[in-house]
N, C-alpha and C positions, 0 to 999 in steps of 0.2 A: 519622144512623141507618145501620144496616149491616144487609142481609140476603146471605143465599145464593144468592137467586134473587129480584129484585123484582115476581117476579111476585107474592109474596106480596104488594106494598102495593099495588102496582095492576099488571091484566092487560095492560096497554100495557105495561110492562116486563120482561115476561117474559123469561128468557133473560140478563137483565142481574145477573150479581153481582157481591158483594163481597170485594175482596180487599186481602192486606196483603203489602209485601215490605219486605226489612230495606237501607236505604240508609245502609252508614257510620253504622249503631248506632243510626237512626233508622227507627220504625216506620211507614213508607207506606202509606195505605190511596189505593185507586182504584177505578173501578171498570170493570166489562168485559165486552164482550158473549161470546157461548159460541159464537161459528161459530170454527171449527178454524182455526189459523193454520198457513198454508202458504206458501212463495214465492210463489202463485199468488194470495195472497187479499191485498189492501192494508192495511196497517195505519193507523189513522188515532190519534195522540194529539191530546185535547184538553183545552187549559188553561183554565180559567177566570179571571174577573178574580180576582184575589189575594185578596183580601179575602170572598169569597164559597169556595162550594166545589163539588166534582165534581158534584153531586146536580143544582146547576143546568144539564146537559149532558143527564138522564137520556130527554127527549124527543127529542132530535139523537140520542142512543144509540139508540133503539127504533126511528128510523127509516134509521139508517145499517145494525144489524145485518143484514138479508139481504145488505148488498150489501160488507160488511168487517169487518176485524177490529179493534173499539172501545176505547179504553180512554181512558176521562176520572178525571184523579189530581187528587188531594187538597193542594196545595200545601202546607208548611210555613206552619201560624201562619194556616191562615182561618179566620177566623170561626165556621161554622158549620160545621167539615170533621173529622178526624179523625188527620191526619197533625201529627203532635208539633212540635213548636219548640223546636230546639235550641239557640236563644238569638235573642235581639230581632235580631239584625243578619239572621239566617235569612229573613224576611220580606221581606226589600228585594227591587226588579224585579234585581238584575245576581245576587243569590244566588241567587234562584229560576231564572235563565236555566243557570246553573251547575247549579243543582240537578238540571233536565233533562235535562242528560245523564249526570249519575251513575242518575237512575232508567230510564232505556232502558239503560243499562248494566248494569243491577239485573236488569233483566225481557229480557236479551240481544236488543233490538230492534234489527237493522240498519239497517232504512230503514222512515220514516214518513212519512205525510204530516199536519203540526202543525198546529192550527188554535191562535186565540188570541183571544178576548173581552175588548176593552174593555184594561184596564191586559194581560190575560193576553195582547195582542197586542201588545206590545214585548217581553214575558218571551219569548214564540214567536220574536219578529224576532233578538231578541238570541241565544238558542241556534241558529237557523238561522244567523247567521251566523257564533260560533262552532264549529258542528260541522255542514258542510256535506256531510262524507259521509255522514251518516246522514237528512238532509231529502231525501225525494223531491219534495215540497209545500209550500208555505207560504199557509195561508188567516187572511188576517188580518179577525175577523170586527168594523167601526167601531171601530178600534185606537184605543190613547192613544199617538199618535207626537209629536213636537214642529210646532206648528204654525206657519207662515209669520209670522215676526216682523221689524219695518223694525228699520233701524239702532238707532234711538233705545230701541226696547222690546226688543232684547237687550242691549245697555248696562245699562239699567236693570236690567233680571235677573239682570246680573253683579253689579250694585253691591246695591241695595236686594234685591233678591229673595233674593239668597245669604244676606244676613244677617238676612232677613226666614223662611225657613226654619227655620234654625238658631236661631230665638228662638222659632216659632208651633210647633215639633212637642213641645218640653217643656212650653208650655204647655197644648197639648191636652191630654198625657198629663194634666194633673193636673187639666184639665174633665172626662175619661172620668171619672176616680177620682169624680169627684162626682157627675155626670149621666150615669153609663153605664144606668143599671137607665131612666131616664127616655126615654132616647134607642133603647134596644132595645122598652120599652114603645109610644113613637109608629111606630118601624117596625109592629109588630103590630097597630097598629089598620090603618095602610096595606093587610097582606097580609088582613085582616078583610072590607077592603070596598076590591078593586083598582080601582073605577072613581074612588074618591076622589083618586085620586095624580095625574089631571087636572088639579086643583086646587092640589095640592099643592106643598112643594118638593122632593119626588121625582121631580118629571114629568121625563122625558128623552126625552118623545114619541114619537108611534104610540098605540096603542092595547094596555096592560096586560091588560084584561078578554077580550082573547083567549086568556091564557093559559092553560092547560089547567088544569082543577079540581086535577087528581095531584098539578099541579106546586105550584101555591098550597097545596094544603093541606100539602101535604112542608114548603115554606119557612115555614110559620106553624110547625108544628113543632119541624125546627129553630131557629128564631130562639126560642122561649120555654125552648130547652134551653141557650141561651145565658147564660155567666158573664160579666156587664162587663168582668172581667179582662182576656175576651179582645179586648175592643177596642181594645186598645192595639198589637194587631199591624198594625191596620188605619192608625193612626198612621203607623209604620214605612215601609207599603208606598207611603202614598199621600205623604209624605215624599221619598220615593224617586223616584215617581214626579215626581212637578212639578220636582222637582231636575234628572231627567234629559228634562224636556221644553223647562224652558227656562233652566236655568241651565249644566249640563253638557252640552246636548243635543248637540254636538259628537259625542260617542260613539258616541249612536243614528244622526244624520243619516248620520256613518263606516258604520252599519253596513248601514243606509237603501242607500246608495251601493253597497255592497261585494256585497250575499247575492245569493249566485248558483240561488238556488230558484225554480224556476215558483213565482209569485206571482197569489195570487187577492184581491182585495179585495173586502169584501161591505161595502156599504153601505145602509141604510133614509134613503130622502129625508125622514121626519119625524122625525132623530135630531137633538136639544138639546144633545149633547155634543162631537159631531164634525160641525163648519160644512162644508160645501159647498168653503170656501172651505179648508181642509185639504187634500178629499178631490182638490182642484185643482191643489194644491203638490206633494202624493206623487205622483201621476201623469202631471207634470209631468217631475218629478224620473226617475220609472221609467216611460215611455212603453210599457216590456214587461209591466208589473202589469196582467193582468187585472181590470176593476172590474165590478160586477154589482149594480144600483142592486136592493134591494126596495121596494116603492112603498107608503105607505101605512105604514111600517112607523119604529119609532123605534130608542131603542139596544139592543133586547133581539130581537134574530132569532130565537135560538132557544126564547124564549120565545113570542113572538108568532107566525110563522111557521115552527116547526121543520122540518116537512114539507118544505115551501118550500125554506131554506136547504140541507138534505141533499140534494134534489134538484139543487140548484143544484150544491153540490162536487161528487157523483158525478158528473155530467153533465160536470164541469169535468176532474176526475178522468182518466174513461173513455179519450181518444187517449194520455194519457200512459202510464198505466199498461197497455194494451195493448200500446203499442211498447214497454216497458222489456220 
């Protein structure tokens, strides 16, 4: 869904519209708060996990607007978003890392500060390390990084995992073909009644049903505007992903290694997705990453605690972007 101003769908987003810019023939949609962009006011992009899209940001928007200048885009090929797919390979994490900097290019942004959700938090790692003079920031919010694996279980991911990939993503595609209208159906009972995902095999921990009414009904929504079709991009990304978590991870951990951005890590101590025992390795690994545990909270911050988290980056924000 697109408006001009969401204040129209609900009063908590006021001031947030929608827009579209032309990226190399492709039409981007984003979206973005209305306080005045000046040297003086911070710009904050934010990516979502790939698969999903900008709308799930619109809570972190509402509460970042007073204090910056917002804008959460639409990636190529999500789900439920609006920006075009200019061919299946368009969806993967290293195109999408690509693709971020041709769209701050697009919308002439010099310097940002990137935030990234979930898979959207290697696509952020990976353009920050790419194009390090345009990161002021890097907030990676329970990333999907490659996680601490013994000898034995990266062997293995060399051998079996590689060709175990390369055989489960064509198969999927042609389980969407069959059970996509099935599989968008049971999400929608999910966003019907959030306290059920408890139960469920959607739980990825914390607590859903704090979610704000807006946002739940936006994604029931979305999701029943959904063509099956487009779940085959979702294929692609998460493809992509496990590929470069533990079979190529070599590239990320290089880049893990390499980015030279103040670095914020947010973490929820009841997240199912991202162990403890991850969050142990990367800051292990970068002793200079800021970490910021939320309590209580699972893989969805800005859904669960939005307030929370935007408080957290601005506060995290505030000495740097003063002395810059």
């Amino acid at each position: 869904m697109q408006y001009t101003d969401w204040g129209e769908r609900a009063a908590r987003w006021s001031g947030i519209r929608s827009e579209t810019v032309d990226v190399h023939g492709t039409k981007v949609h984003y979206l973005e708060t209305d306080l005045t962009r000046t040297s003086e006011v911070p710009v904050h992009l934010l990516v979502p996990n790939p698969a999903n899209s900008a709308s799930n940001w619109l809570d972190v928007l509402a509460e970042l607007r007073p204090h910056a200048h917002a804008i959460a885009v639409d990636l190529p090929g999500t789900i439920a978003g609006h920006t075009a797919l200019p061919n299946r390979r368009a969806a993967s994490i290293e195109t999408n890392a690509l693709f971020l900097r041709d769209f701050t290019d697009a919308l002439e942004l010099d310097r940002v500060t990137v935030h990234g959700w979930s898979a959207g938090g290697m696509i952020a790692l990976l353009f920050a390390d790419q194009a390090p003079e345009r990161v002021d920031g890097l907030v990676l919010v329970v990333p999907a990084l490659p996680p601490p694996l013994s000898d034995g279980q990266a062997r293995m991911w060399q051998t079996l995992g590689r060709a175990g990939l390369a055989t489960v993503a064509p198969v999927a595609l042609v389980l969407l073909r069959v059970s996509g209208r099935r599989i968008l159906a049971a999400q929608l009972r999910v966003l019907d009644d959030p306290a059920s995902i408890a139960d469920s095999k959607w739980n990825t921990g914390g607590d859903l049903t704090r979610m704000s009414p807006e946002i739940a009904g936006l994604m029931r929504d979305e999701m029943s505007a959904v063509e099956p079709t487009r779940l085959g991009s979702a294929v692609t990304v998460y493809a992509s992903l496990m590929s470069l978590m533990f079979v190529r991870r070599r590239l990320v951990l290089d880049a893990m290694r390499r980015v030279a951005s103040p670095t914020l890590l947010v973490w929820g101590d009841e997240d199912r997705l991202t162990p403890r025992a991850s969050i142990d390795d990367w800051t292990a690994q970068r002793p200079d990453w800021n970490l910021v545990i939320l309590h209580r909270v699972g893989h969805a911050p800005p859904f669960e605690v939005p307030a929370d988290y935007a408080r957290t980056v601005i506060d995290w924000c505030g000495p740097r972007v003063h002395d810059r």
